[in-house]
C-alpha positions in Angstrom: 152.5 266.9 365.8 148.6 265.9 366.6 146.3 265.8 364.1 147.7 267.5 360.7 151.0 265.8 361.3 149.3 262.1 361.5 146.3 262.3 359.6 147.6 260.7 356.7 149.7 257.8 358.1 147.5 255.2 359.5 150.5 253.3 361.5 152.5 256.6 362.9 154.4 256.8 365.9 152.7 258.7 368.6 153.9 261.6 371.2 155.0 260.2 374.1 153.4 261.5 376.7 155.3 263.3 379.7 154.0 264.1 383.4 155.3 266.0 386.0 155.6 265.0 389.6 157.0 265.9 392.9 156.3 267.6 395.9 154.9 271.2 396.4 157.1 273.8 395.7 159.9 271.9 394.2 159.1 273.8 390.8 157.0 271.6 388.6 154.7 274.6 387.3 158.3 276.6 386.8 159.6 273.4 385.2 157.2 273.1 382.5 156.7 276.8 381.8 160.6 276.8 381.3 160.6 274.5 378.6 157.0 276.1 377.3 159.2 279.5 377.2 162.0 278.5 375.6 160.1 276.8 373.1 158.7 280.0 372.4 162.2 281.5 372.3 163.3 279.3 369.6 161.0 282.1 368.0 159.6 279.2 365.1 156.2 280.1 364.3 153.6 277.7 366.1 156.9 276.4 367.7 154.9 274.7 370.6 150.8 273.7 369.9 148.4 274.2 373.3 146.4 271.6 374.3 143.7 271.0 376.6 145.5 269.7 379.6 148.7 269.5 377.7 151.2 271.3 375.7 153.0 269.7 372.9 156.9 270.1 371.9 157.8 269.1 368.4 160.7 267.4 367.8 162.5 270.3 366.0 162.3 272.6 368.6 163.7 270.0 371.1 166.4 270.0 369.0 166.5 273.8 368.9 166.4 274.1 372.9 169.1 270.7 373.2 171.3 271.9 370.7 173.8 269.2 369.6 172.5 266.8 372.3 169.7 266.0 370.1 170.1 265.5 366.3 166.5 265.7 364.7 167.6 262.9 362.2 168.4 260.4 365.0 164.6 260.1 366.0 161.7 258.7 364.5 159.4 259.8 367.4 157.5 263.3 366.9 158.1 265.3 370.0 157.2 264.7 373.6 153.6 266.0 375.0 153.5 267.5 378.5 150.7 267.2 380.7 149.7 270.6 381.8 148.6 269.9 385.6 151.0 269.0 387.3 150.8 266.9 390.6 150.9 263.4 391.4 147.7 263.1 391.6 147.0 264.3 388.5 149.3 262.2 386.8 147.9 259.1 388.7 144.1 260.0 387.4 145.9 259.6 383.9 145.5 255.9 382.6 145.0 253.7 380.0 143.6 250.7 379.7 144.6 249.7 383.4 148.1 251.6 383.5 149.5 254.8 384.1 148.6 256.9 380.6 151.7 258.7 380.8 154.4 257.0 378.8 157.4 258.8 381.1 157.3 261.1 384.5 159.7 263.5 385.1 160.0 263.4 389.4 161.3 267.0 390.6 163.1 267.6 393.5 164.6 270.8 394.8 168.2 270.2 395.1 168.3 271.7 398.3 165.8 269.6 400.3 165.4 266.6 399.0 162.7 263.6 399.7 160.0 265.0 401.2 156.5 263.3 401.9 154.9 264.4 398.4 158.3 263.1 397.0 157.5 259.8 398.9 154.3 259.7 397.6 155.3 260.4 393.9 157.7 257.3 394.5 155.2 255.3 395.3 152.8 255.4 392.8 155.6 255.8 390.1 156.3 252.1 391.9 152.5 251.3 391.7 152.1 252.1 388.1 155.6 250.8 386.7 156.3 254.1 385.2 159.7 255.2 383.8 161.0 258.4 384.8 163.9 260.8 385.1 165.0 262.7 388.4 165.1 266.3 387.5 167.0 267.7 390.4 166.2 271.4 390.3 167.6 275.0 391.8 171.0 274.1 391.4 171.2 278.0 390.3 170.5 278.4 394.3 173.7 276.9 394.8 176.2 278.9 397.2 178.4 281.0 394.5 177.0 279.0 391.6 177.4 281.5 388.4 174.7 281.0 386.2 174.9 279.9 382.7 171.7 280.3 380.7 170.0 278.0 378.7 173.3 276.0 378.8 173.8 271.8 378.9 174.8 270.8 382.6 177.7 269.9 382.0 178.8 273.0 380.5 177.2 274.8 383.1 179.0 272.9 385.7 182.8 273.5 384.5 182.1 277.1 384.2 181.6 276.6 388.6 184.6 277.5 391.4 185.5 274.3 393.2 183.5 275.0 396.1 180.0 275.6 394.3 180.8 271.8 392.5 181.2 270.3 395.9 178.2 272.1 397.5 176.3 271.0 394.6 177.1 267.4 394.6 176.9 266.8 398.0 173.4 267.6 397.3 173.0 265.5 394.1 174.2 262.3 396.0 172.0 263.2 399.1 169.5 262.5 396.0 170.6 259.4 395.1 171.5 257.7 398.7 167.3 258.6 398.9 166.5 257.0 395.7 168.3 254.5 396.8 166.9 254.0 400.0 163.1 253.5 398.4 164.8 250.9 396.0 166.3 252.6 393.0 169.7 252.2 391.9 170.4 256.0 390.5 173.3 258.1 389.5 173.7 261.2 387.3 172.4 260.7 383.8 176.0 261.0 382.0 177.1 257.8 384.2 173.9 255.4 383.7 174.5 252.6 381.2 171.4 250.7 381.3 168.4 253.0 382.1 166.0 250.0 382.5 168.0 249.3 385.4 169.3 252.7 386.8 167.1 255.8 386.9 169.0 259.2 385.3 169.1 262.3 388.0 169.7 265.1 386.0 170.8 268.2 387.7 168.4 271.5 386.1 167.5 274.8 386.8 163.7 276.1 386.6 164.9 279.9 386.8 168.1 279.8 384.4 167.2 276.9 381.7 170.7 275.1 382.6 170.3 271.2 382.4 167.1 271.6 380.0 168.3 270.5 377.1 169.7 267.7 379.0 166.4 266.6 380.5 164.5 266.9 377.2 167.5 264.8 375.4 166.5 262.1 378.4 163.3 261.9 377.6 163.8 261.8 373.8 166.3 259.2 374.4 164.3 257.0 376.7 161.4 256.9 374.3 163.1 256.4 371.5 165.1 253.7 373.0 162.3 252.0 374.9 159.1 253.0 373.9 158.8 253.4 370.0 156.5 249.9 369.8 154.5 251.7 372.5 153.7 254.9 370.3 153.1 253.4 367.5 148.6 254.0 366.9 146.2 253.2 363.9 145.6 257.1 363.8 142.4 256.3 361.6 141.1 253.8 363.9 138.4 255.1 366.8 139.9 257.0 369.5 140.0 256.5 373.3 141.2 258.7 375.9 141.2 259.7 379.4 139.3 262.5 381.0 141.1 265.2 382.9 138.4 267.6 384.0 134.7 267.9 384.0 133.7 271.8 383.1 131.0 273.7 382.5 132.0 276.2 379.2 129.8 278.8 378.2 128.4 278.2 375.4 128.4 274.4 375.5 127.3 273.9 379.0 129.0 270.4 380.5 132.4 269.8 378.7 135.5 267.2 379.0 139.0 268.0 379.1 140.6 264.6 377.5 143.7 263.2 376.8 143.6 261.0 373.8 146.0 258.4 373.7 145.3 256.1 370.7 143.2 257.0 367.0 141.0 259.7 366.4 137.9 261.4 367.6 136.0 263.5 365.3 133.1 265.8 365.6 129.7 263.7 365.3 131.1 260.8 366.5 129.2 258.2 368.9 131.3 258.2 372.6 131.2 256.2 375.8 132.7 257.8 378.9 132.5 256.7 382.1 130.3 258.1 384.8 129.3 258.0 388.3 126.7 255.7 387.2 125.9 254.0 384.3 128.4 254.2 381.4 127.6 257.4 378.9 126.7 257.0 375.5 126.6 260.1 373.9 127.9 261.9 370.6 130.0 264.7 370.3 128.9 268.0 368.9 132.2 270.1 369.1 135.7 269.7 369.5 137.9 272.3 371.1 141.3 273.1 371.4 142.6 276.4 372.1 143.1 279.1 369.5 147.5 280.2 369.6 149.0 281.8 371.9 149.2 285.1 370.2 145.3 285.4 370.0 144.8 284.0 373.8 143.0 286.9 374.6 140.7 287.3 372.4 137.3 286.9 373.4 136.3 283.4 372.0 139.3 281.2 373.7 138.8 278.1 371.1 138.3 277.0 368.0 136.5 274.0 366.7 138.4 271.6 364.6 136.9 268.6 363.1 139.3 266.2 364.7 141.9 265.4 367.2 144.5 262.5 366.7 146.6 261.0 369.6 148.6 262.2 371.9 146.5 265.3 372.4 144.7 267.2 374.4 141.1 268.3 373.8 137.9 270.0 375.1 134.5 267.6 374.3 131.3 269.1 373.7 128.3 266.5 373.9 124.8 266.2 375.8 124.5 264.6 378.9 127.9 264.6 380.3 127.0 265.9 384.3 127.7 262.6 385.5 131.1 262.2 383.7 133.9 261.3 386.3 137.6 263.2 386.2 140.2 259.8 385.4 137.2 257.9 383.3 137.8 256.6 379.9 136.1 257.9 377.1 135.9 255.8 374.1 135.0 256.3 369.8 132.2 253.3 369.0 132.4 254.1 365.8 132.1 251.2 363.8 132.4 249.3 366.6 130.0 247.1 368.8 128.3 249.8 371.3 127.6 247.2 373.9 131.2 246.0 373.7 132.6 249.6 373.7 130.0 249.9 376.7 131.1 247.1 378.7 135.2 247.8 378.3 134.3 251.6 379.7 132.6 249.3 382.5 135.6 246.9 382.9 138.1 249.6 383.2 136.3 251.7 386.0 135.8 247.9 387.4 139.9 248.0 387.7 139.7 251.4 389.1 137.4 250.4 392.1 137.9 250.5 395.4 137.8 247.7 397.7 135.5 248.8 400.7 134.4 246.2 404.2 131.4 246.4 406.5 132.7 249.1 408.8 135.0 252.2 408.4 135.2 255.8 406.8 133.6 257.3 403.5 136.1 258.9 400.9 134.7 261.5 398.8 137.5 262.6 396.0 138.2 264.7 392.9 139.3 262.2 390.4 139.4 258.5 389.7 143.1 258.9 390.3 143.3 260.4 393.4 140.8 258.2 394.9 142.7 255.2 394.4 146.1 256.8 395.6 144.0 257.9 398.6 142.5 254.5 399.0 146.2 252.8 398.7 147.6 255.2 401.7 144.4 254.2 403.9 145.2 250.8 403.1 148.5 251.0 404.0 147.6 252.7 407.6 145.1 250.0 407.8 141.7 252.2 407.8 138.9 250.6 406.7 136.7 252.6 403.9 133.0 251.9 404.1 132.2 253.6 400.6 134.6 255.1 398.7 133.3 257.7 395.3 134.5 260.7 393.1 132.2 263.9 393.8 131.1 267.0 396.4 130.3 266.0 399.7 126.7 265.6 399.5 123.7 265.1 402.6 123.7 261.1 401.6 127.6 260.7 402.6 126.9 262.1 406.0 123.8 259.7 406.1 126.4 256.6 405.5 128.6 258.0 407.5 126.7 258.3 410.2 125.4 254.9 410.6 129.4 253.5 411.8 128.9 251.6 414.9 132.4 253.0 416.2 132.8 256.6 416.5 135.9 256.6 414.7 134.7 255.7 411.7 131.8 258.3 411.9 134.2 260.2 409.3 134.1 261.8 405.8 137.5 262.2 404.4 137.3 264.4 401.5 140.4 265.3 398.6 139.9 268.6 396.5 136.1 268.4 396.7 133.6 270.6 398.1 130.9 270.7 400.7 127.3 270.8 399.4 125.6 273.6 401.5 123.2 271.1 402.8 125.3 268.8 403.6 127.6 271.3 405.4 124.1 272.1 407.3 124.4 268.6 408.2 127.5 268.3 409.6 127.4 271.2 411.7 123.8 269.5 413.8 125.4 265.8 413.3 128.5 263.2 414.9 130.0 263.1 411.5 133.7 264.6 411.1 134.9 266.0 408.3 138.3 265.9 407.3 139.4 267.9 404.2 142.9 268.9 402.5 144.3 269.0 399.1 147.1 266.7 400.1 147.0 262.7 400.4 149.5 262.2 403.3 148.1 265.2 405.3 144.7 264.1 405.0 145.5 260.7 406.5 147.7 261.8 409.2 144.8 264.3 410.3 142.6 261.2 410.1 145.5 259.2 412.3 145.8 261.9 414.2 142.2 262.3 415.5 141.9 258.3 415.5 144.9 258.5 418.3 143.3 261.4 420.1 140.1 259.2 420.6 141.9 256.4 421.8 143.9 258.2 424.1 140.6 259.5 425.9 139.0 256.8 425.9 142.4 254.7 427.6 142.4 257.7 429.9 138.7 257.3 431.0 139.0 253.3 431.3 141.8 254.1 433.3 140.1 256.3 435.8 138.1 252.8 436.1 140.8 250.2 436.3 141.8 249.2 440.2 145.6 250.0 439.7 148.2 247.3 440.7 150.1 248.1 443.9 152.7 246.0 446.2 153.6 247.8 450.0 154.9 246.6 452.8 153.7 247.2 456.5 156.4 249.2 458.2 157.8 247.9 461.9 156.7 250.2 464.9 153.9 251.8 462.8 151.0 250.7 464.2 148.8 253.3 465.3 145.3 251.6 465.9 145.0 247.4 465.6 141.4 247.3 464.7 138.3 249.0 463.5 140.0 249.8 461.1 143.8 248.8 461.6 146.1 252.2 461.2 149.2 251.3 460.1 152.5 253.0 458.5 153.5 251.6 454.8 156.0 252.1 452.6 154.5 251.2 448.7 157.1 249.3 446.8 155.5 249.6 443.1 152.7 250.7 441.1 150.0 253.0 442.6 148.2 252.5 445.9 144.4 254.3 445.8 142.2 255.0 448.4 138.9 252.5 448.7 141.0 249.8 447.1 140.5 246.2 448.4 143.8 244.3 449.5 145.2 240.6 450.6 148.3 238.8 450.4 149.6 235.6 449.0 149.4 232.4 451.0 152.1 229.9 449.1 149.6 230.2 445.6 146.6 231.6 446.7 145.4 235.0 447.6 143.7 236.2 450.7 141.7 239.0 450.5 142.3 240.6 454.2 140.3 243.8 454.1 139.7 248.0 452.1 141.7 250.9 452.4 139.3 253.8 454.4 142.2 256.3 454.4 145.6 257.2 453.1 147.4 260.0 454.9 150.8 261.7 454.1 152.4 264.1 456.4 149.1 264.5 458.4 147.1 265.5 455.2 144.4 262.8 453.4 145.2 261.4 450.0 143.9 259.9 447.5 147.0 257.8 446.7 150.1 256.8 447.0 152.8 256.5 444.4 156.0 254.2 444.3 158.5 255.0 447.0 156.1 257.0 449.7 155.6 256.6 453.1 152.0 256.9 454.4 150.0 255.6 456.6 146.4 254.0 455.6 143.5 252.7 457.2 142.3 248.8 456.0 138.8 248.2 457.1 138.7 244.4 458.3 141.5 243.0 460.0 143.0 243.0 463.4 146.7 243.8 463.7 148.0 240.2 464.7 145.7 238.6 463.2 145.3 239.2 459.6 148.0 241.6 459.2 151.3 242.1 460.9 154.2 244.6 460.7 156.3 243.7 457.9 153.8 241.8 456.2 153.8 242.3 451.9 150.2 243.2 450.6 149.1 243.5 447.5 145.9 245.7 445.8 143.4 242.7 445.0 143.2 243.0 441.0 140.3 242.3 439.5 141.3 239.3 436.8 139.5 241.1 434.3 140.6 244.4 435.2 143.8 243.1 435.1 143.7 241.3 431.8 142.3 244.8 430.6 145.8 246.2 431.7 148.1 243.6 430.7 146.6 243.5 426.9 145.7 247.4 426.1 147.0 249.6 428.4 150.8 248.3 429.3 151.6 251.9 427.0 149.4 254.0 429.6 150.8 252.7 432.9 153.9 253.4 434.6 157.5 250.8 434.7 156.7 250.2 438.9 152.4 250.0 437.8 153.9 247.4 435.6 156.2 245.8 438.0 153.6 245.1 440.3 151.3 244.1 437.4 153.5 241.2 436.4 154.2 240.2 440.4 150.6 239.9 440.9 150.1 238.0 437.5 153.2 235.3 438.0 151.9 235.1 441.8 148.6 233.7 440.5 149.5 232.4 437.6 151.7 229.5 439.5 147.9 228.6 440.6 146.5 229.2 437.1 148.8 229.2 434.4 146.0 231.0 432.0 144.8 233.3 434.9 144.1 237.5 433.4 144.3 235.7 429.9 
């Protein structure tokens, strides 16, 4: 299956290599320990090998678990290897040579509720990365009155159902695939899919019971077989390269990699390059890991050293100087290689990898390669800027950078599955920086969203208080109650707001005179500071004489300030009211038949 299996065959056919997506809760982890246990089931000695980071199935247990959905003799490809951490973000860290390094994603979702936002996001980087994959739609066991067959094919499973459990069931399944179909996949169970480069397979399974597992595992064998068997196929003598999961510190071996290797071999003593926060590592490695069998788990010393790994397989890497190693970096066998050339592709892939940042806007601090770039595609698609953009711990210098953004809302540190450095958290606390943490891409952003709409809503809200507010009214007949000194009249406002203090006029044919202030607005007796569409008050306007200047009946206005009013028209038609808005437009055409571009 890895290395004893391929040693000896310089051109074999690799593992393909699975990964699991989908949104939390759906049961990935359940997923995958299914098929671990029934693996172990099968009861063939070393039935399934552990991994760093991966667990691999050979093909003869597949064929155990599938039963006659899978004859051994049909296949050329060794087994399927299944990344261990599950998670989108996880499986988008995994890549080789610029792609996704999974061959094939399985993309569960819980019968039940369907697409939800960590499905969405799963969608869209299987879209990003041009990754096959198979719909494994699970807890059909929590189906009302299903009767559970274990360990069965679905479709066996599924005539062994009453009528009404079927129905229940696939009005669920096609809920499924009118939402694949809505993000642009045709899709339709696996049994009715002729050409699976054009349709994806949903193929109904239960985590808890084992029904539709041997179905999903004959999908996958299929698919590679079918599609992917030029893929697989490696020089398993030539120098190895790989992908790194995890960055760990082991006892005994202080700074260590969990890898993936994907192509050749790596061998104990051999010259690396990995890719770092910096500079590219060169380094050589002085153990190989991998872990001892299941049976001996707990025994004290949890690995054993072998003298080489061959791909697809998992492995822990011992070697010197490997703090600065990044989670999602390549690592890389010189061997008898060009080290400067090794050197510079490690540098060319990270180049892929890297995020596009601008003058102005928010520093990302993530776990992995991976996850920063899916984090730096959803910011992109919101459209927030990134200012600096790097896998690690919040540390004092990103509060530093962060702090120098000329807008407040981009005095931000959005951080993905990292931690705080206790300085830096010192930092925060006696600074203007925000921090915005969470261990899930779409939350994290809508925080950020959230917070960004918060501002701008207070700040609207406090150029409001500012902004002279459009108003039209109308003098009412028989309500004058003083003509002069200042002229006390009745009103009755006819849209938008009218405030106290407020200067007013009225149009003359295209131009507007300015006639006088408001000193007062009283309603029923009591003084105001306003006067909303449809009231009756009565004000006092400093300036003019009633008969001259003003006169019952007469239509005034609130004099506008053009900017003021330009400030309205273009940011704040969302804050005001429909009749604010109706007399914002009046007063606009009224002076625009003066000045066409007048408030513009």
């Amino acid at each position: 299956m890895s290395d004893s299996d391929t040693r000896d065959r310089p051109d074999a056919l690799r593992t393909p290599i699975v990964a699991v997506l989908g949104h939390v809760d759906h049961g990935k982890t359940s997923l995958l320990d299914t098929i671990r246990g029934s693996a172990v089931s099968e009861g063939e000695a070393g039935a399934i090998t552990q991994h760093i980071g991966a667990t691999a199935v050979p093909l003869d247990t597949i064929s155990g678990i599938a039963g006659s959905l899978v004859d051994p003799d049909d296949f050329d490809l060794p087994g399927l290897l299944f990344i261990d951490t599950p998670g989108h973000h996880s499986f988008s860290t995994l890549r080789s040579r610029g792609g996704a390094l999974a061959d094939i994603a399985i993309l569960v979702v819980d019968v039940n509720d369907g697409f939800q936002p960590q499905t969405e996001e799963a969608i869209d980087i299987l879209k990003r990365t041009g990754t096959p994959f198979v719909v494994a739609a699970n807890k059909i066991d929590t189906t009302p009155g299903w009767n559970p067959q274990d360990g069965e094919p679905i479709q066996v499973s599924y005539e062994s159902q009453s009528d009404r459990a079927r129905e229940r069931l696939d009005e669920n399944l096609y809920e499924i695939i009118g939402q694949l179909s809505d993000s642009g996949f045709s899709a339709d169970l696996y049994w009715r899919v002729q050409d699976f480069q054009g349709n994806i397979g949903v193929v109904p399974v239960s985590a808890m019971t084992g029904e539709g597992v041997p179905d999903l595992l004959t999908v996958l064998m299929g698919l590679s077989q079918r599609y992917m068997k030029d893929q697989m196929a490696i020089d398993v003598d030539g120098p190895g390269a790989g992908t790194v999961l995890e960055v760990k510190e082991e006892k005994g071996f202080g700074t260590t990699l969990d890898a993936v290797m994907y192509d050749g071999t790596i061998r104990e003593g051999d010259e690396i390059v990995v890719g770092g926060t910096g500079d590219p590592i060169v380094t050589e490695v002085r153990a190989l890991l991998q872990p001892k069998p299941l049976a001996e788990i707990r025994t004290e010393k949890r690995f054993e050293r072998v003298d080489a790994v061959a791909a697809a397989a998992g492995v822990k890497i011992a070697a010197p100087d490997l703090a600065e190693a990044m989670a999602g970096a390549p690592v890389r066998v010189v061997r008898d290689r060009d080290r400067t050339a090794v050197v510079a592709d490690v540098e060319s892939e990270l180049a892929e990898i890297e995020v596009e940042t601008e003058e102005n806007g928010v520093v990302v601090k993530a776990d992995t390669l991976g996850s920063l770039e899916a984090i730096a595609n959803a910011l992109v698609d919101a459209e927030v800027p990134i200012l600096r953009a790097e896998v690690g711990d919040v540390a004092p210098r990103d509060v530093a950078v962060a702090s120098t953004a000329a807008e407040a809302e981009h005095q931000v540190i959005l951080g993905f599955n990292v931690d705080v450095l206790a300085n830096a958290e010192r930092e925060l606390e006696e600074g203007d920086v925000r921090l915005f943490h969470d261990d899930v891409i779409y939350q994290l952003v809508e925080e950020y969203e959230a917070f960004v709409e918060e501002r701008q809503r207070a700040q609207q809200e406090t150029v409001l208080d500012k902004i002279v507010r459009p108003a039209r009214f109308r003098i009412l007949d028989d309500h004058v109650f003083r003509q002069s000194d200042p002229a006390v009249v009745g009103v009755e406002v006819l849209s938008g707001t009218l405030q106290n203090n407020s200067y007013v006029g009225g149009f003359d044919g295209n131009e507007f005179d300015r006639v006088g202030q408001l000193s007062g607005i009283q309603k029923q007796g009591d003084d105001v500071d306003e006067a909303r569409a449809g009231e009756r008050v009565s004000v006092a306007i400093g300036g003019p004489t009633v008969g001259r200047g003003i006169d019952e009946g007469d239509e005034l206005w609130v004099d506008v300030p053009e900017k003021h009013a330009k400030i309205l028209e273009q940011e704040l038609t969302d804050e005001i009211t429909a009749d604010e808005l109706e007399a914002l437009q009046g007063f606009l055409d009224n002076h625009r038949r003066r000045d066409p571009f007048w408030g513009k």
